[in-house]
Every structure is written in structure tokens, then in C-alpha cells.
N, C-alpha and C positions, 0 to 999 in steps of 0.2 A: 267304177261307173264311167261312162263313154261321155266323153266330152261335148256340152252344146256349144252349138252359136247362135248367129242373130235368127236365122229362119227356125230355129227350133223354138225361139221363145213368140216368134209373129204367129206359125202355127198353133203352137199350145195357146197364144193368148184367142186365138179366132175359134177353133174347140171351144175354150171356156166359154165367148159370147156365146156358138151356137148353140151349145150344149142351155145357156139360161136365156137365152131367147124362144127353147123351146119349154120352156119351162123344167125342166129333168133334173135333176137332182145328182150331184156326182156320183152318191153310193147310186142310182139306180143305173147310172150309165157307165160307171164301172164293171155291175153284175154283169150287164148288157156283152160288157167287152170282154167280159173275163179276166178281169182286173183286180187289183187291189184297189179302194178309194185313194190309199197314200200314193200308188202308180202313177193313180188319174191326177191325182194334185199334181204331182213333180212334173207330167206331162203338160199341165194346163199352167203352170208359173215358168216353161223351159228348162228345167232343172234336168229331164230325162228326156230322151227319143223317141218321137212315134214312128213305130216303126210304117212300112210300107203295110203288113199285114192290119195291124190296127188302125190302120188312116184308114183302111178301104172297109171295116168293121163299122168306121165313124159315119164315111159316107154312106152305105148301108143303110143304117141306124137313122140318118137325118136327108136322106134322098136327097144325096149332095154328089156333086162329081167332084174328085180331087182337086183341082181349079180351085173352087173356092176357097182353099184353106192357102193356097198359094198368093189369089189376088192382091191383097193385102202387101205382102213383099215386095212382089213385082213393082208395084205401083210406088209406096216409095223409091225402092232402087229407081226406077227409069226417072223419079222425081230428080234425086239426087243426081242422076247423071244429066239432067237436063240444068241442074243447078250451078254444074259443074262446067257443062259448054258453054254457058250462059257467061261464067266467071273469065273464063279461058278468052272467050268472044272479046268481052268487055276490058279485057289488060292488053 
């Protein structure tokens, strides 16, 4: 199995909101992707990769531009690096 990190569990976890904010059911948006439901799980706790192909199957699926699944990341990280100049400022 391929190794995650942290952006693989911020994407899986923002999947899972949009996937139940649209109401969907993971077996239906697993069939959707051509998935296994246990895929979609491992994808959706970070346990597996989504790949490039299936992100753009997600966005697809929920008229999403890839962005979205990244905002999330982004937004901490540039937090934490403001947390970080902020510390740096302050010593």
C-alpha cells in the first residue's frame, strides 16, 4: 500500500463532508467511481490515495473544481506559517 500524509487525510476527510453534505451514500458514490465501498472508506479516513484520475471523477460527480478539495490544506498550512512568523517576529 502507498504511503499517506497529511494532505491525503485533509482531502479524504473534505470527500467525506462533500460526499454527506450532498446527501450520497458511500456505496452509491463508490458505484459512481468505480470503486469498492472499502476503497471509498480508506480514501475518505486517508488510509489510501486518491488518485488524480478519481479526484477529477469526484469533481465531476459534485460540480466541484479540484480547489476545493485542496482549500482546506492550504488554509491551515499558510495558518501555521503565519503562526510561525508571528513566533519568529515575537523572540
Amino acid at each position: 500500500m502507498t504511503s499517506t500524509c497529511e494532505i491525503d487525510r485533509v482531502i479524504g476527510a473534505k470527500v467525506c463532508e462533500t460526499r454527506t453534505k450532498a446527501g450520497l451514500s458511500r456505496a452509491a458514490l463508490a458505484i459512481s467511481l468505480d470503486l469498492s465501498e472499502g476503497q471509498l472508506i480508506a480514501m475518505e479516513e486517508g488510509r489510501k490515495r486518491i488518485g488524480a484520475g478519481t479526484l477529477l471523477k469526484i469533481c465531476r460527480k459534485f460540480g466541484l473544481r479540484p480547489q476545493h478539495f485542496f482549500k482546506t490544506w492550504i488554509e491551515t498550512r499558510d495558518m501555521g506559517a503565519i503562526a510561525r512568523t508571528s513566533q519568529v517576529a515575537a523572540e
